[in-house]
C-alpha positions in Angstrom: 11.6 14.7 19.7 12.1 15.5 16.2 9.9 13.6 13.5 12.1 12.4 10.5 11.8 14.1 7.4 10.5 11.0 5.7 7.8 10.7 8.0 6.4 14.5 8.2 6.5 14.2 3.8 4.4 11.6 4.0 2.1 13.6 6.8 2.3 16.0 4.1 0.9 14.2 1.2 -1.7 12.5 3.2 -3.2 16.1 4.2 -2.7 16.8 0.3 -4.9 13.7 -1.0 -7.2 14.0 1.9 -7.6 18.0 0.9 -8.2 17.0 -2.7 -10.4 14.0 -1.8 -12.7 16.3 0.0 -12.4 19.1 -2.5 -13.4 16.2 -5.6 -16.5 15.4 -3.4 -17.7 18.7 -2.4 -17.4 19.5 -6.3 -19.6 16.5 -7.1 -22.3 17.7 -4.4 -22.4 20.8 -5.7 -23.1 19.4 -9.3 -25.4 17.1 -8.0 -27.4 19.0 -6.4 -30.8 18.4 -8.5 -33.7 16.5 -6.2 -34.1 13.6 -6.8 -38.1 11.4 -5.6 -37.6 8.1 -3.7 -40.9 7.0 -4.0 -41.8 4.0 -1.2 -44.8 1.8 -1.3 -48.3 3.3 0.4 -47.4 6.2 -2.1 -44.6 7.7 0.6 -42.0 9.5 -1.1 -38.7 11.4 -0.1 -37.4 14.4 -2.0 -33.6 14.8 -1.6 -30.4 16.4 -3.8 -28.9 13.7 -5.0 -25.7 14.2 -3.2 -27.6 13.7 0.4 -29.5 10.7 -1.0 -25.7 9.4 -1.9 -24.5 10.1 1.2 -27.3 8.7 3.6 -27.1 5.1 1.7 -23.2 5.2 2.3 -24.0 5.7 6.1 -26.2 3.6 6.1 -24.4 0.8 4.7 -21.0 1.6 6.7 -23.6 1.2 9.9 -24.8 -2.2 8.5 -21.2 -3.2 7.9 -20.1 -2.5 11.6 -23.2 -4.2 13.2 -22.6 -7.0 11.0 -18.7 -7.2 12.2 -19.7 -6.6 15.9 -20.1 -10.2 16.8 -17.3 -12.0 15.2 -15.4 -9.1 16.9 -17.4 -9.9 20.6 -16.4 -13.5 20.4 -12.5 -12.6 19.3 -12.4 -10.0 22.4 -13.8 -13.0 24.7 -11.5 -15.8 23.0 -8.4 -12.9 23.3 -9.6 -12.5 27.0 -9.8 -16.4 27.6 -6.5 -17.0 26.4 -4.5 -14.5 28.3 -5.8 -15.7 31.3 -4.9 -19.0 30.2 -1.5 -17.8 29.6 -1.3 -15.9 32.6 -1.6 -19.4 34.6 0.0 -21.7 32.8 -2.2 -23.6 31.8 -1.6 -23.8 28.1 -3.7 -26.7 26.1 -1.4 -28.3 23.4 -3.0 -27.9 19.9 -2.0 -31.0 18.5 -4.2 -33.1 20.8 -1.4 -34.8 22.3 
C-alpha cells in the first residue's frame, strides 16, 4: 500500500522539526554546560551543568504530571468499563431522570 504524497511530506517535515528541535537543544546543552550548586538545607548541596539540572526538573515535573492524571484516568477506565457492560445488556439508564 502506497502512502499518499501528502501524507509522507508531512512525515518529512515532522523528522525535519524534530531533527532541528533536537539539534537547538543539544546546542543549548553544550553552551550551558557551566556547574551550577543546588545547595539544600543541613548544608547538602548538588553540583550539576546546568543543562542536566534543566533536564532532571523537566522529568521530574512530567512524572508529577502523569501521577497526578493517573486517577482521574483510573476512574474514566472503570466508568468506560461500566458502561459497556451496561450497553452490552441493555440496560441503558435514561439521563433525563425520566
Amino acid at each position: 500500500m502506497e502512502i499518499p504524497l501528502l501524507t509522507r511530506l508531512a512525515q518529512i517535515a515532522a523528522w525535519l522539526v524534530k531533527g532541528l528541535l533536537f539539534l537547538l537543544l543539544l546546542g543549548l546543552a553544550i553552551k550551558n554546560s557551566d556547574p551550577v550548586t543546588l545547595r539544600y538545607y543541613l548544608g547538602l548541596e548538588w553540583q550539576a551543568p546546568v543543562a542536566l539540572v534543566l533536564f532532571v526538573f523537566f522529568v521530574a515535573g512530567a512524572l508529577m504530571g502523569l501521577l497526578a492524571m493517573l486517577a482521574p484516568w483510573v476512574r474514566q477506565r472503570s466508568e468506560i468499563r461500566r458502561l459497556r457492560a451496561e450497553l452490552a445488556h441493555g440496560q441503558t439508564r435514561d439521563p433525563a431522570g425520566a
